[in-house]
C-alpha positions in Angstrom: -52.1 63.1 -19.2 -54.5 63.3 -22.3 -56.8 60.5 -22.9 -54.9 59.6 -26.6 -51.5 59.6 -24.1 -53.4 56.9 -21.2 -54.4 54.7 -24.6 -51.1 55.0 -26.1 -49.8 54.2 -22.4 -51.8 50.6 -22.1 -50.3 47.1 -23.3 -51.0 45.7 -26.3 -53.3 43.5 -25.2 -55.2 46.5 -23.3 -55.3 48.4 -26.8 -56.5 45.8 -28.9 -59.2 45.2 -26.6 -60.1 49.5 -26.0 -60.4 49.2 -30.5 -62.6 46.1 -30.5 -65.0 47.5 -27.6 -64.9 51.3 -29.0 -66.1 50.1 -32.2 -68.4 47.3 -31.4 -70.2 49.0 -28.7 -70.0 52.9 -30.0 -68.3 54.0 -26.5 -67.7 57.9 -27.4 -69.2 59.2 -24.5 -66.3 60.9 -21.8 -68.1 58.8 -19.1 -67.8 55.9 -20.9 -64.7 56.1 -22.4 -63.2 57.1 -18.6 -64.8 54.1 -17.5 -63.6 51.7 -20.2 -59.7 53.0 -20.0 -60.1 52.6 -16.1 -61.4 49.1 -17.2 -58.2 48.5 -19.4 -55.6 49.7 -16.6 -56.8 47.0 -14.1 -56.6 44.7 -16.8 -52.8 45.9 -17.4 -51.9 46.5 -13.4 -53.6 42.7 -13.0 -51.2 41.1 -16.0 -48.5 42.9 -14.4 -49.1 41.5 -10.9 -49.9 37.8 -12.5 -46.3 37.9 -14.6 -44.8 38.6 -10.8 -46.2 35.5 -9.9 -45.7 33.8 -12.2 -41.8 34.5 -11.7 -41.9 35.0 -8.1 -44.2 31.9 -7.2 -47.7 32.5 -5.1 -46.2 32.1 -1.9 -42.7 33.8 -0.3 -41.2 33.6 3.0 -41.0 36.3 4.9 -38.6 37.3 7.4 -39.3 34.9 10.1 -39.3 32.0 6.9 -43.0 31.8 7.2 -45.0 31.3 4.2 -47.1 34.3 3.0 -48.7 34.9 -0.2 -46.6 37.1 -2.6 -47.7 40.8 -2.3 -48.6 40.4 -5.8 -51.6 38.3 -5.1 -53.6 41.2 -3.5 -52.6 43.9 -6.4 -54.1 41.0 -8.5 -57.5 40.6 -6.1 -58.5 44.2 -6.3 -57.0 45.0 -10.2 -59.6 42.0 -11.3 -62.3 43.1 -8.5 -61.9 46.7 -10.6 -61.9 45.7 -14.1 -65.1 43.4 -13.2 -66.5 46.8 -11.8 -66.0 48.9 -14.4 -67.0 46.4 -17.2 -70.5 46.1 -15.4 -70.6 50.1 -15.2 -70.5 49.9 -19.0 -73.3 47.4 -19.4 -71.7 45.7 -22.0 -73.8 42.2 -23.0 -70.5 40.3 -23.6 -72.6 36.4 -24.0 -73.5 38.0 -27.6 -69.5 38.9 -28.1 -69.0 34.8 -27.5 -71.7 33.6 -29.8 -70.4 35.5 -32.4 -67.0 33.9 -32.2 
């Protein structure tokens, strides 16, 4: 799949934020633009997992009617331990994003 086709591919949110960062922060380089749409697909996979939830509730029994966190709760862990990752790759100072809010 073409790079325009993963963009296209992300959630709104995911989009607006791959605009914002492309054109405050110049990111035309393949390396960085890899890294910044790997960045945007942990932030979708980690929505997704947060909406199931969300509906589902953070616990569910399992078959012996024990209490186990929803399956969900790990696709969330590792989506946010990769989006965190991939930001940092990009070195992008987002405290002077804030103060310019």
């Amino acid at each position: 799949m073409k790079l325009d086709e993963q963009v296209k591919a992300l959630s709104p949110e995911a989009r607006a934020l791959h605009a914002r960062l492309t054109k405050e922060w110049g990111i035309t380089d393949a390396a960085g633009t890899l890294t910044l749409l790997t960045a945007l697909q942990s932030l979708d996979r980690m929505r997704q997992a947060q909406a199931l939830i969300a509906k589902d509730g953070i616990l569910q029994n399992d078959r012996f009617g024990t209490a186990r966190p929803h399956p969900a709760t790990q696709v969330e862990k590792e989506s946010r331990a990769g989006l965190l990752q991939a930001l940092k790759a990009l070195s992008l100072d987002f405290e002077s994003l804030e103060s310019e809010e």
